[in-house]
Kinemage of the C-alpha trace (Angstrom):
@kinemage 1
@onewidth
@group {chain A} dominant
@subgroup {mainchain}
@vectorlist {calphas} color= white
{ca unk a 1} P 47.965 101.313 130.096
{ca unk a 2} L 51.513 101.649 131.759
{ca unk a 3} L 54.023 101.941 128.554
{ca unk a 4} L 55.714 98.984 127.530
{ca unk a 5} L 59.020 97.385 127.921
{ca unk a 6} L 58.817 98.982 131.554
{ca unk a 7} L 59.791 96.574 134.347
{ca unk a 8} L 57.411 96.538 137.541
{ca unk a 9} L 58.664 98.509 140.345
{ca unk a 10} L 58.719 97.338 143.934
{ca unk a 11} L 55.856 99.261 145.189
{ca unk a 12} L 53.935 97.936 142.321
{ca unk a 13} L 55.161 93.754 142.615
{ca unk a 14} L 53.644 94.551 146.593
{ca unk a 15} L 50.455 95.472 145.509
{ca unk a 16} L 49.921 93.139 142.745
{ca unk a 17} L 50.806 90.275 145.536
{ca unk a 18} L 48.158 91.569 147.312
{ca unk a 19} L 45.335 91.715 145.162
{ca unk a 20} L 46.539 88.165 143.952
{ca unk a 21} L 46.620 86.866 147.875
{ca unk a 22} L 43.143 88.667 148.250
{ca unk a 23} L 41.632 86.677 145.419
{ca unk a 24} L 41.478 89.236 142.517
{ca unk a 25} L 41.945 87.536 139.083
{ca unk a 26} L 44.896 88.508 136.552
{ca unk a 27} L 42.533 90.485 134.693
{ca unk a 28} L 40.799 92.592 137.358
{ca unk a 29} L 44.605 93.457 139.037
{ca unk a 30} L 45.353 94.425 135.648
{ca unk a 31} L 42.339 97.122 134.680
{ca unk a 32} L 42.791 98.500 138.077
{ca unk a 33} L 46.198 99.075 138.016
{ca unk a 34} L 46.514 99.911 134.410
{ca unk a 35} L 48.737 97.063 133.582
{ca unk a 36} L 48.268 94.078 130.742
{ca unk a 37} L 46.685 91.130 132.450
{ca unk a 38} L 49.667 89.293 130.637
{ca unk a 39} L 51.859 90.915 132.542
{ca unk a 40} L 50.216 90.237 135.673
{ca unk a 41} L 50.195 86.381 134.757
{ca unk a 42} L 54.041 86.610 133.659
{ca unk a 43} L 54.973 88.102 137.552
{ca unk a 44} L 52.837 86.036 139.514
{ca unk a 45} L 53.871 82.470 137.695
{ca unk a 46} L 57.492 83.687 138.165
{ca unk a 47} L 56.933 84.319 141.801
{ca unk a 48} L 55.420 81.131 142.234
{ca unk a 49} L 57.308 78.817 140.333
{ca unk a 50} L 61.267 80.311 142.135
{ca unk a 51} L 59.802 82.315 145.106
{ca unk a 52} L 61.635 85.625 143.349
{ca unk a 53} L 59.975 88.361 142.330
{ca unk a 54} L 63.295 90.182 140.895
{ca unk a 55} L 63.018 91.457 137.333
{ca unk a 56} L 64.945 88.790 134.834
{ca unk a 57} L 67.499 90.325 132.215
{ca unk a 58} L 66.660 91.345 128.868
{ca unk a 59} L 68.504 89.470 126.275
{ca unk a 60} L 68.442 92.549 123.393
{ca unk a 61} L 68.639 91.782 119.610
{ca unk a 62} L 71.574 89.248 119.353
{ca unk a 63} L 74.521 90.828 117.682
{ca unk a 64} L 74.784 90.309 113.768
{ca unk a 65} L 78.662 89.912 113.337
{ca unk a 66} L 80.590 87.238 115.221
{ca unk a 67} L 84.627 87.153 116.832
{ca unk a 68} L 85.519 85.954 113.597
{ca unk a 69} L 84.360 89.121 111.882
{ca unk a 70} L 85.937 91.412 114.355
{ca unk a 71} L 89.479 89.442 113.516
{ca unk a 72} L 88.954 90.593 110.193
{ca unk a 73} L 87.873 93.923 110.297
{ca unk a 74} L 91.143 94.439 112.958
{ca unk a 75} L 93.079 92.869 110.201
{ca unk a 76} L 91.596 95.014 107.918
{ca unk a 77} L 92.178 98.291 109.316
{ca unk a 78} L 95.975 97.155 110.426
{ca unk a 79} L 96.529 96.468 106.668
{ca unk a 80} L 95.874 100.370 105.548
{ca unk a 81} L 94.961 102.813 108.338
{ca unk a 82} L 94.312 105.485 106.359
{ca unk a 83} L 91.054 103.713 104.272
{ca unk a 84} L 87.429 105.232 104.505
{ca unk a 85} L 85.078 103.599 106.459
{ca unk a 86} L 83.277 102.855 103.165
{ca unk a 87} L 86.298 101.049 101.805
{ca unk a 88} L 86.609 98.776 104.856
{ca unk a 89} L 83.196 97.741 104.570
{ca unk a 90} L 83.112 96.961 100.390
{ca unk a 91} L 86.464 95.337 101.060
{ca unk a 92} L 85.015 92.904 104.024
{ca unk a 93} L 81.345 92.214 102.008
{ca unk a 94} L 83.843 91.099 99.254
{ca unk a 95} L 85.683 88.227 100.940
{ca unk a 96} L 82.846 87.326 103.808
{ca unk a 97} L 79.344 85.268 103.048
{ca unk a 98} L 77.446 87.703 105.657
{ca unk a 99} L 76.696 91.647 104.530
{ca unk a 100} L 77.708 94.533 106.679
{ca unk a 101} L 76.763 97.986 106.884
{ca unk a 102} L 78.937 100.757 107.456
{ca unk a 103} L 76.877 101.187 110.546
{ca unk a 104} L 77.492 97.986 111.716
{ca unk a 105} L 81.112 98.067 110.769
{ca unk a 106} L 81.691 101.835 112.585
{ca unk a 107} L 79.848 100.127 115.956
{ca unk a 108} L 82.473 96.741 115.787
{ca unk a 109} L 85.459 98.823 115.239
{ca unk a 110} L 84.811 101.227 117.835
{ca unk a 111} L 84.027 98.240 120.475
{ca unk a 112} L 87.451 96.795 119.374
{ca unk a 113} L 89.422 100.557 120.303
{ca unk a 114} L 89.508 101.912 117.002
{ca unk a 115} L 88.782 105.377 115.870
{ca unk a 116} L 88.802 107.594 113.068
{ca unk a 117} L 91.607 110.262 114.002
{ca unk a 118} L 93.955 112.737 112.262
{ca unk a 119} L 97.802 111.767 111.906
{ca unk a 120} L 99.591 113.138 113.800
{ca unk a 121} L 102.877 114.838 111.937
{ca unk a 122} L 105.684 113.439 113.521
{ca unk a 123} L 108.775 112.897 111.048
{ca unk a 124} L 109.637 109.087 111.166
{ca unk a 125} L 113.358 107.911 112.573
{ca unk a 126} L 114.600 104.914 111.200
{ca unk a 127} L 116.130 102.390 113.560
{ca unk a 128} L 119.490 103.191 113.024
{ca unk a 129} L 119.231 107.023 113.767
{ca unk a 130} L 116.878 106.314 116.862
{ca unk a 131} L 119.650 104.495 118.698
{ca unk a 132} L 122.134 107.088 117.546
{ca unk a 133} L 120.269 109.580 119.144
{ca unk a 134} L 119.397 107.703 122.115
{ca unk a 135} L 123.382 107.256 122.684
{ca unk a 136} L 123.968 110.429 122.259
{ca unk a 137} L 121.343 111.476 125.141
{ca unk a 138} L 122.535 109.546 127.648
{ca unk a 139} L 126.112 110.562 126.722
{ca unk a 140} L 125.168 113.824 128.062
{ca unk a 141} L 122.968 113.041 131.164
{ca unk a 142} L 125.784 115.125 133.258
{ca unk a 143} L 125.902 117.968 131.410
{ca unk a 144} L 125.024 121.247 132.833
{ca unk a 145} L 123.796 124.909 131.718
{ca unk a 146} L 126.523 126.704 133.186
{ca unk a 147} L 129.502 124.765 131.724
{ca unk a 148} L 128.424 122.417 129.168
{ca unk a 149} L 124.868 123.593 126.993
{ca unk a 150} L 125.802 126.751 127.260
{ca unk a 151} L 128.462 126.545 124.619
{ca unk a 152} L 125.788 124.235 122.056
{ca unk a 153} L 123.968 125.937 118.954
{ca unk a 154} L 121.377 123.610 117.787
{ca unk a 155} L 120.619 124.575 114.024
{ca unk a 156} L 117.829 122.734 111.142
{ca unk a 157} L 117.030 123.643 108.008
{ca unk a 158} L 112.823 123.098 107.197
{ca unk a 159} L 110.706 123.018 104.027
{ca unk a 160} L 107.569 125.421 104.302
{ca unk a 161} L 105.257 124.085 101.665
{ca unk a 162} L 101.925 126.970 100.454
{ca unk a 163} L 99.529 124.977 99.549
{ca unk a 164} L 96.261 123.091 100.543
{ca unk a 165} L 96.707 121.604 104.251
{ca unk a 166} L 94.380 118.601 103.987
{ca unk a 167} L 94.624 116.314 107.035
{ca unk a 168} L 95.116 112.891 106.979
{ca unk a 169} L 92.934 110.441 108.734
{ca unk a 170} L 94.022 107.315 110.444
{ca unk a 171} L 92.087 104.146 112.230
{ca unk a 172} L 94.011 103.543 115.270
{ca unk a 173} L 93.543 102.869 119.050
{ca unk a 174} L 94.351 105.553 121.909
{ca unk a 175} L 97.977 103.803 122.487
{ca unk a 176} L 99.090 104.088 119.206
{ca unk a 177} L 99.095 107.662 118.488
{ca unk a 178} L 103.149 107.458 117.537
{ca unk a 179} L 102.708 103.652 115.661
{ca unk a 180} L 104.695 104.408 112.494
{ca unk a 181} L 101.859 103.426 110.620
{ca unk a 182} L 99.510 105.587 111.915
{ca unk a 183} L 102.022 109.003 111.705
{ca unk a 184} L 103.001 110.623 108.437
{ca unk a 185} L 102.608 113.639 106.019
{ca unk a 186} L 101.812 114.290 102.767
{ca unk a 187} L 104.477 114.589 100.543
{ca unk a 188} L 105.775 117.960 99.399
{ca unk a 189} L 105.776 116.777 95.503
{ca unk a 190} L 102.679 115.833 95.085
{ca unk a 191} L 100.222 117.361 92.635
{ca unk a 192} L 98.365 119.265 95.667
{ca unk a 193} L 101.780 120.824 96.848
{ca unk a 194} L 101.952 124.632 96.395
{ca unk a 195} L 105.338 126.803 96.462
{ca unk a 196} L 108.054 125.537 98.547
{ca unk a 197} L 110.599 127.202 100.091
{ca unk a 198} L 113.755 126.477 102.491
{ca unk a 199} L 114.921 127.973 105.120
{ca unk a 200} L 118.202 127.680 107.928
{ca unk a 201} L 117.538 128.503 111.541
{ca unk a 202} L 119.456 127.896 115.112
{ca unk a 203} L 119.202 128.492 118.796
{ca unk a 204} L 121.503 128.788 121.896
{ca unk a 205} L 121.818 129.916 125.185
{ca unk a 206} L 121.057 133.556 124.711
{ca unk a 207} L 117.869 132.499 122.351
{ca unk a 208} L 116.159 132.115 118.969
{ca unk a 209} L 118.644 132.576 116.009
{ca unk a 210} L 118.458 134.343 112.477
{ca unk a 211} L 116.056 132.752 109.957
{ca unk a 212} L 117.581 132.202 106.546
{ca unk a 213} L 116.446 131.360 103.443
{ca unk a 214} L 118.575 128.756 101.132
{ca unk a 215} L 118.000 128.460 97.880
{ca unk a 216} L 117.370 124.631 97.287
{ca unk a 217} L 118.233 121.702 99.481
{ca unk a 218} L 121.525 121.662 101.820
{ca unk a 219} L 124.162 119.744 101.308
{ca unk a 220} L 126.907 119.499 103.316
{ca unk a 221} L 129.372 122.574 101.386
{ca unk a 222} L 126.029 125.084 101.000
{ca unk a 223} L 125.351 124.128 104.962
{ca unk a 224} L 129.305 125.224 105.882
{ca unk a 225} L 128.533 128.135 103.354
{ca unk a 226} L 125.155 129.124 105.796
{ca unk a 227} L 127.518 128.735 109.036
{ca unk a 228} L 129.917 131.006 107.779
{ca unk a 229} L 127.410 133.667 106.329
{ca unk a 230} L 125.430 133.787 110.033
């Protein structure tokens, strides 16, 4: 017998049509073309009844969760991107009547854009500062190499933290990579945090500055202290 859940192909609807036109029951098209006799019956009646012999659509298993459940599984995730899928799903089967699975729950909040992805470690700005530094962009739009940059050190002092280097996973869509809720690091103080140490570096014009090491945090007289020293 052909396998099931296979439509009929063309080739086969024109033969069947003429074993039917011929005279040949349901049955006896069937056993000699390897096809149910139910089958046969299911074609021809359609064929009869709209003059169509096209293959009709296959509804599939109706989907368990609704629109309503997708709301709340976005709302969910927006709430605390960085929660295991496992957590999502005990925290919906707590407040909804219906029971998801984790299955379920990875399937509806991939369909809705959102995946499981690592943070990526961006330092957040705060409003104030981004519009400082925005100003102070465009304040030097017509500045050039030769005359202007050329006489600029840029200088930052950075924290390099030995220790574990777990990453951070976020739920988020592809267009909010830099969402401030989805960026962030783990904190230097925290029980998983190994040695610390700062250090002081610059670069100009002519290239990559010294590297030095401060001993604690800068302030503004140890900073004037560094700029004097290199």
């Amino acid at each position: 017998m052909a396998p099931r859940g296979h439509d009929l192909t063309t080739p086969q609807k024109e033969t069947i049509m003429k074993m039917s036109e011929s005279g040949m029951s349901s049955r006896k098209i069937g056993e000699s073309m390897q096809i149910s006799a139910n089958t046969i019956q299911k074609f021809l009646k359609r064929n009869w009844a709209n003059n169509n012999d096209e293959n009709t659509g296959r509804s599939g298993r109706k989907r368990f969760s609704t629109d309503r459940d997708d709301r709340v599984l976005a709302r969910l995730v927006k709430s605390n991107r960085r929660q295991s899928l496992v957590d999502i799903t005990t925290e919906y089967n707590q407040r909804a009547p219906k029971q998801l699975s984790t299955r379920t729950v990875r399937r509806r909040l991939y369909d809705l854009g959102y995946k499981r992805c690592a943070v990526t470690k961006k330092i957040t700005i705060g409003e104030k500062n981004r519009k400082a530094r925005v100003d102070w962009c465009r304040g030097k739009r017509r500045w050039t190499v030769e005359t202007d940059w050329c006489k600029i050190i840029f200088s930052d002092e950075m924290k390099v933290v030995l220790g574990t280097d777990r990453k951070i996973y976020v739920w988020r869509k592809s267009d909010e990579k830099f969402n401030r809720d989805c960026l962030g690091v783990e904190d230097a103080r925290s029980p998983r945090a190994g040695i610390s140490a700062m250090f002081w570096g610059y670069l100009c014009i002519d290239g990559v500055g010294t590297i030095t090491e401060v001993d604690g945090n800068i302030n503004s007289a140890k900073y004037i202290c560094v700029l004097d020293t290199n």
